[in-house]
C-alpha positions as CSV (number, residue, x, y, z in Angstrom):
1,X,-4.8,-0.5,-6.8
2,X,-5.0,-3.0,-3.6
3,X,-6.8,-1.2,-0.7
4,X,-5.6,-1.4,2.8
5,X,-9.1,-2.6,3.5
6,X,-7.9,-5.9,2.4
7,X,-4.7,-6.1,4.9
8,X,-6.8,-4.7,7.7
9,X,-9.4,-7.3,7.4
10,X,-6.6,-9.8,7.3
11,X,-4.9,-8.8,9.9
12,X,-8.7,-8.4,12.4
13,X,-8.9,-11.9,11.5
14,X,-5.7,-13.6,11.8
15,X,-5.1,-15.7,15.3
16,X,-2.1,-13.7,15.5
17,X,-4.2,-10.6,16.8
């Protein structure tokens, strides 16, 4: 089971914002 911790983190550190 993937957590949305993963996206979330992904997301807080993409240069996309």
């Amino acid at each position: 089971m993937i957590e949305p911790l993963e996206e979330y983190m992904s997301i807080r550190f993409s240069p996309d914002g």
